[in-house]
C-alpha positions as CSV (number, residue, x, y, z in Angstrom):
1,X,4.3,17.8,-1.2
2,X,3.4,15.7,-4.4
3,X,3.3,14.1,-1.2
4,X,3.3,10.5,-0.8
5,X,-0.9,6.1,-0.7
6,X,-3.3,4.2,-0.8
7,X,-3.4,2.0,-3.4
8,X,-8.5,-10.1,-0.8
9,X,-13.9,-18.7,-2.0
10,X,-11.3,-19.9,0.0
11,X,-8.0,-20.0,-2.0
12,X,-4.4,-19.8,-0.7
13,X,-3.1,-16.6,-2.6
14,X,0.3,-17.7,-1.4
15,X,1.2,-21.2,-0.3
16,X,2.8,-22.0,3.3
17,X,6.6,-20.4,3.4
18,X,9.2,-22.4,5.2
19,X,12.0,-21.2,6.1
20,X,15.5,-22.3,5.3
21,X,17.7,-23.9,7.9
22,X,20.9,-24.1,7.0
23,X,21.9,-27.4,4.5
24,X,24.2,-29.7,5.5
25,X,27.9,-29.0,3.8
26,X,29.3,-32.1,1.9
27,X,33.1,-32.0,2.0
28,X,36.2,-33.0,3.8
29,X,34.9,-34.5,6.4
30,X,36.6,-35.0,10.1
31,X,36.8,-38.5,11.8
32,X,35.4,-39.2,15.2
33,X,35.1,-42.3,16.3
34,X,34.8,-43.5,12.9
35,X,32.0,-41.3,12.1
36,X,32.5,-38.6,9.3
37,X,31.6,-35.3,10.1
38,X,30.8,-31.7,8.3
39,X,34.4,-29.4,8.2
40,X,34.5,-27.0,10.7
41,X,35.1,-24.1,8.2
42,X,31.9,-25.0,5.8
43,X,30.2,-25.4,8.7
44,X,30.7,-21.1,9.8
45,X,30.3,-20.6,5.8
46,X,26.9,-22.1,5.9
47,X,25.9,-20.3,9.4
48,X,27.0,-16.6,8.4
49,X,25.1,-17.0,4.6
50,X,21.9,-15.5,5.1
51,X,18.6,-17.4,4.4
52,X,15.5,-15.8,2.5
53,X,11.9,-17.8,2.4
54,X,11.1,-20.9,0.1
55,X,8.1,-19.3,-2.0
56,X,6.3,-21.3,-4.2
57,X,6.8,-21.0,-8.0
58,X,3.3,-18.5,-8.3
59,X,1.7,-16.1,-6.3
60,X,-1.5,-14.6,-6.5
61,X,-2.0,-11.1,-5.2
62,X,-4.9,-9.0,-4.5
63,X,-4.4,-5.8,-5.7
64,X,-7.2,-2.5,-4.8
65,X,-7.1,-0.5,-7.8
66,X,-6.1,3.3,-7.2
67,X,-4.7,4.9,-9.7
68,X,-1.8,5.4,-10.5
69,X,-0.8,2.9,-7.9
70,X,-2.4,0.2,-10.2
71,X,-2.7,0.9,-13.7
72,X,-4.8,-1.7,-16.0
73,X,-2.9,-2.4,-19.3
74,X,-5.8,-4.2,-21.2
75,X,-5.1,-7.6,-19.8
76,X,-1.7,-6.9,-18.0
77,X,-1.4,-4.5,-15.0
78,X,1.1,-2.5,-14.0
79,X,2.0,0.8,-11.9
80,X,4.2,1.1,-8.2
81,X,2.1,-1.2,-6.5
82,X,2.2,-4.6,-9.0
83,X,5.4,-4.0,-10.3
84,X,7.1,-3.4,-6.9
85,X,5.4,-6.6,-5.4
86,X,6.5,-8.5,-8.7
87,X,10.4,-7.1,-8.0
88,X,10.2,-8.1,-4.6
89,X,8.8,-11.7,-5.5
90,X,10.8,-12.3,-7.9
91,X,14.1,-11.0,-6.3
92,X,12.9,-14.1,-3.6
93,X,13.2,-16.8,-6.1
94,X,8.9,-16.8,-7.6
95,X,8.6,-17.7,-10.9
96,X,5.2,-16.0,-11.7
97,X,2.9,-13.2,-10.0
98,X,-0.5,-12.7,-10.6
99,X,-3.1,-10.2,-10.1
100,X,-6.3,-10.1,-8.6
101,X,-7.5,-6.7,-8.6
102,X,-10.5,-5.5,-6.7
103,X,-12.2,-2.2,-6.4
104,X,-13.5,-1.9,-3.0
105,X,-11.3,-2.3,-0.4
106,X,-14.0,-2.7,2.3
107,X,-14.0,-6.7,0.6
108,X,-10.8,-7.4,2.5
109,X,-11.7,-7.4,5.6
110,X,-14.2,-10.2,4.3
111,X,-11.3,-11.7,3.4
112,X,-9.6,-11.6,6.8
113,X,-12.6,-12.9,8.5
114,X,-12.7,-15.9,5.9
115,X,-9.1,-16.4,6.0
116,X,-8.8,-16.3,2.7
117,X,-6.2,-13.6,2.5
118,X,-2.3,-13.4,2.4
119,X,-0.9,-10.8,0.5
120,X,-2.8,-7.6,-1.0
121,X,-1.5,-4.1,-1.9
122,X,-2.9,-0.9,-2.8
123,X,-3.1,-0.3,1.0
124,X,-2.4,2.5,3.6
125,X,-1.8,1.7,7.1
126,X,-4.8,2.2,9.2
127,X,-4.9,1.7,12.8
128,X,-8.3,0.2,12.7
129,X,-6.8,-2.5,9.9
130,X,-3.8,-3.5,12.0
131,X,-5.6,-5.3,14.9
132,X,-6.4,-7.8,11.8
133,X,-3.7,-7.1,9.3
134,X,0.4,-6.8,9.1
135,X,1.7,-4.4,7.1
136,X,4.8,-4.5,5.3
137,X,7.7,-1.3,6.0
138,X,6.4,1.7,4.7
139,X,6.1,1.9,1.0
140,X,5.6,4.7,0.0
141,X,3.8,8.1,1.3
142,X,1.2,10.8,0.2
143,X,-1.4,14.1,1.0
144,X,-4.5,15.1,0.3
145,X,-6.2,17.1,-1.9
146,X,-9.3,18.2,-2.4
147,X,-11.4,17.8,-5.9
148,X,-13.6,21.1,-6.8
149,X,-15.5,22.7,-9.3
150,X,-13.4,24.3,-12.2
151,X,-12.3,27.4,-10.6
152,X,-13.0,26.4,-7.2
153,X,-16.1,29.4,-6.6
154,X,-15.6,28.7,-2.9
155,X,-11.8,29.0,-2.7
156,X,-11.4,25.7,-0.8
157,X,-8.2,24.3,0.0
158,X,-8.2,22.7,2.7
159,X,-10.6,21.2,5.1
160,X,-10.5,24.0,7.3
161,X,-11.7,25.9,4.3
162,X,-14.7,23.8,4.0
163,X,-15.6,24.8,8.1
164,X,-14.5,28.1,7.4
165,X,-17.4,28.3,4.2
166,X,-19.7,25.8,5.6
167,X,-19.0,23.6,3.1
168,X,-20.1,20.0,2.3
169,X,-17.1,17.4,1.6
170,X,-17.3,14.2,0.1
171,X,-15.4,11.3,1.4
172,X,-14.9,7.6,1.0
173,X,-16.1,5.6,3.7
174,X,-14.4,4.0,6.1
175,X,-10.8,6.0,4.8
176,X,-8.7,8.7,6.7
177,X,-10.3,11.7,4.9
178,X,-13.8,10.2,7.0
179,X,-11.7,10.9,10.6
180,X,-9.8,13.5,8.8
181,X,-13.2,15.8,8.5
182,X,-14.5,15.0,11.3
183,X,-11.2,15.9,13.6
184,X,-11.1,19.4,11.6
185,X,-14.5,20.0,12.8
186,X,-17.1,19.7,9.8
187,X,-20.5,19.1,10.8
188,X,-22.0,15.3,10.5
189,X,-24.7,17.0,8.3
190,X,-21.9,18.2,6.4
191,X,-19.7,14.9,5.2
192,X,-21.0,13.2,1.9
193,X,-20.1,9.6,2.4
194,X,-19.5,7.3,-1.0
195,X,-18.9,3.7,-1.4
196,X,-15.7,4.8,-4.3
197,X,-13.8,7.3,-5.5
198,X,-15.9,7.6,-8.8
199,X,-19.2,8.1,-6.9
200,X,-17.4,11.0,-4.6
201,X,-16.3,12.9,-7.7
202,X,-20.2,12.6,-9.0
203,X,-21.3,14.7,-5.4
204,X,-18.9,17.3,-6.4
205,X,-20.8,17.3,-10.1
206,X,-24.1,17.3,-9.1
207,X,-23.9,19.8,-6.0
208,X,-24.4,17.3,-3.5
209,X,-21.4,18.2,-2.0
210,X,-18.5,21.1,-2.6
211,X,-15.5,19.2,-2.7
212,X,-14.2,15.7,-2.8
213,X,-11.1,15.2,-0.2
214,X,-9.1,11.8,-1.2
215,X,-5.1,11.1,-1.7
216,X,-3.6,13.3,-4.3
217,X,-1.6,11.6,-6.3
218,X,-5.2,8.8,-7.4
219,X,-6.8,11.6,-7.3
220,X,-5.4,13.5,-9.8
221,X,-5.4,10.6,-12.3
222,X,-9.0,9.9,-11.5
223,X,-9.9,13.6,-12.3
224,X,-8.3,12.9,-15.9
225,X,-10.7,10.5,-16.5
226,X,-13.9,11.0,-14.6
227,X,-13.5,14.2,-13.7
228,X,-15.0,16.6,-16.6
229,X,-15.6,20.1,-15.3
230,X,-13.7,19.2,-12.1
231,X,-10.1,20.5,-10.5
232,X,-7.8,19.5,-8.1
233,X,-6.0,21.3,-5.1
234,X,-2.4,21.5,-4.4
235,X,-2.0,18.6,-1.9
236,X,-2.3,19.2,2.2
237,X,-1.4,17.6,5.2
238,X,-4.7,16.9,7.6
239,X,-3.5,17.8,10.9
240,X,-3.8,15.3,13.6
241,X,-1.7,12.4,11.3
242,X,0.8,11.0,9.5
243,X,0.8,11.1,5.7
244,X,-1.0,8.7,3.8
245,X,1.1,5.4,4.4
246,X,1.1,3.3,1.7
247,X,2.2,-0.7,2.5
248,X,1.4,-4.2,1.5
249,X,-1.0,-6.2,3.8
250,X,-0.1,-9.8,5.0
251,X,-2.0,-11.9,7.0
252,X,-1.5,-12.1,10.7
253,X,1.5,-14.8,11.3
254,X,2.5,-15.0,7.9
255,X,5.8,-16.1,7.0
256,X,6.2,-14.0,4.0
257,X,6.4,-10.9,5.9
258,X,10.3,-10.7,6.7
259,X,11.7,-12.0,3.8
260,X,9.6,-9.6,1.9
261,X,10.0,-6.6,4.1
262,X,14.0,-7.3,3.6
263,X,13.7,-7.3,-0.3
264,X,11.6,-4.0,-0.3
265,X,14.3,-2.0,2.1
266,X,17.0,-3.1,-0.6
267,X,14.8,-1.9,-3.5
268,X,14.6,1.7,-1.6
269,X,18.1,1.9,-0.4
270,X,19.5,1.2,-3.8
271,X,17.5,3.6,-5.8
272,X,15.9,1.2,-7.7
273,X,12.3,1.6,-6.1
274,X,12.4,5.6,-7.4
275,X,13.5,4.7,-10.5
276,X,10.6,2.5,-11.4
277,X,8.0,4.6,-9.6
278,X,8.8,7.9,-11.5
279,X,7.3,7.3,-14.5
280,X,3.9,7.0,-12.5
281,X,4.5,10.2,-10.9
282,X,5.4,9.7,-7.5
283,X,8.9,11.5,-7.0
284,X,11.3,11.9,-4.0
285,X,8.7,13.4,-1.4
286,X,6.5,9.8,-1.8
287,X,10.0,8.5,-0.1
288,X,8.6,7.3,3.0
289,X,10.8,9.1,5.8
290,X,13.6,7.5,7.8
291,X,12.1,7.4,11.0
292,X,8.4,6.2,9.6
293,X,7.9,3.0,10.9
294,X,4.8,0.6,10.6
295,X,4.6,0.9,14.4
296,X,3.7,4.9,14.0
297,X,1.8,3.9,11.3
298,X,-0.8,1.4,12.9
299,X,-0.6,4.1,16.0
300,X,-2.1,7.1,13.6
């Protein structure tokens, strides 16, 4: 699969959303005991038009930045991530969307704790994040893959490779590929934990570790950049999960998380979401599928 992830002081990122009731219809107006009164028929116009959230005119969103999910243009950003949250805002009526992009993603739950957060992307759905998070519908979705040395001496392709040689794996803490190695049975002695992406490539360089195991599609771009003497797997499924969900995190309660999942289905079902994600490489397998909810998600 070119399989389909991942990729928040106290400041309101986005300001309270109220919902819209329905607005009282001006027009020919009924009299009942001399008091004027909205026409029946406006009345069912108003009741079967449906309402989407008041946002305010400017959103700030944090964004974790995984390539090619996030892609820094000098001062601008863009990629699937920022440009699909900008769509969505701005299909619901905000005027401006900024960016603040982050490069651990271990800082959110800070942010959570603080209550400082409301909207991030850049995310996969993680059961141990959902207890403090809501996800959006399923964004996108994506494997694994595992970065080697150029012409991978130990033949690894998977981590059942890396038992089979009694190999050493790097892995980020804290992500899936952490409970993905230790569920196919690699030794504690044996995982390579780093803080980022960048550092897990360096184990691979300097021998501290065989392989690097992190979602193919960033990987691949991180390789390209910081990644000299390095190769990349064909992407894998772990066993024991779901692909990599990708999905934009709200905080618990929030408002915004209807109107926002209801603009991102009608981005997918109208072909627009794969038309403005192609160019960064994800194709129709990142699709999530049709029975992927955020409910199997959050239950791993």
């Amino acid at each position: 699969m070119g399989l389909s992830r991942r990729r928040f002081s106290r400041r309101a990122l986005l300001a309270s959303t109220t919902l819209l009731g329905a607005a009282a219809v001006a027009g020919c107006a009924n009299k009942v005991a001399g008091q004027a009164g909205p026409d029946p028929d406006d009345l069912k116009k108003v009741s079967a038009t449906p309402t989407r959230a008041s946002l305010p005119d400017e959103v700030t969103m944090i964004v974790v930045a995984y390539q090619p999910y996030t892609v820094k243009n000098g001062s601008g950003l863009s990629g699937p991530v920022p440009d699909i949250a900008r769509k969505v805002l701005t299909d619901l009526g905000v005027r401006a969307v900024k960016f603040t992009v982050i490069d651990d993603q271990q800082k959110i739950l800070t942010m959570v704790a603080a209550g400082a957060l409301e909207l991030a992307g850049g995310l996969t759905i993680q059961p141990q994040l959902c207890g403090s998070l809501t996800f959006s519908t399923p964004d996108y979705v994506s494997g694994t893959a595992l970065a080697v040395p150029a012409g991978n001496p130990k033949g690894l392709k998977t981590l059942a490779d890396v038992v089979a040689q009694g190999a050493a794996v790097g892995v980020m803490t804290g992500l899936p590929e952490q409970t993905d190695a230790a569920r196919a049975g690699v030794p504690t002695d044996h995982v390579r934990l780093a803080p980022e992406p960048v550092s897990g490539l360096e184990m691979v360089k300097t021998g501290q570790a065989d392989c690097f195991a992190f979602d193919e599609l960033s990987l691949r771009e991180l390789v390209k950049s910081n990644g000299q003497g390095l190769e990349v797997t064909a992407a894998f499924m772990p066993d024991g999960r779901l692909p990599l969900v990708g999905a934009y995190a709200f905080a618990q309660d929030s408002p915004l998380v209807e109107p926002f999942n209801q603009a991102l289905k009608e981005l997918h079902d109208s072909g627009e979401w794969l038309r403005m994600v192609k160019p960064f490489g994800l194709k129709e397998d990142n699709e999530p599928p049709a029975d992927l909810t955020t409910e199997k998600a959050c239950a791993g």
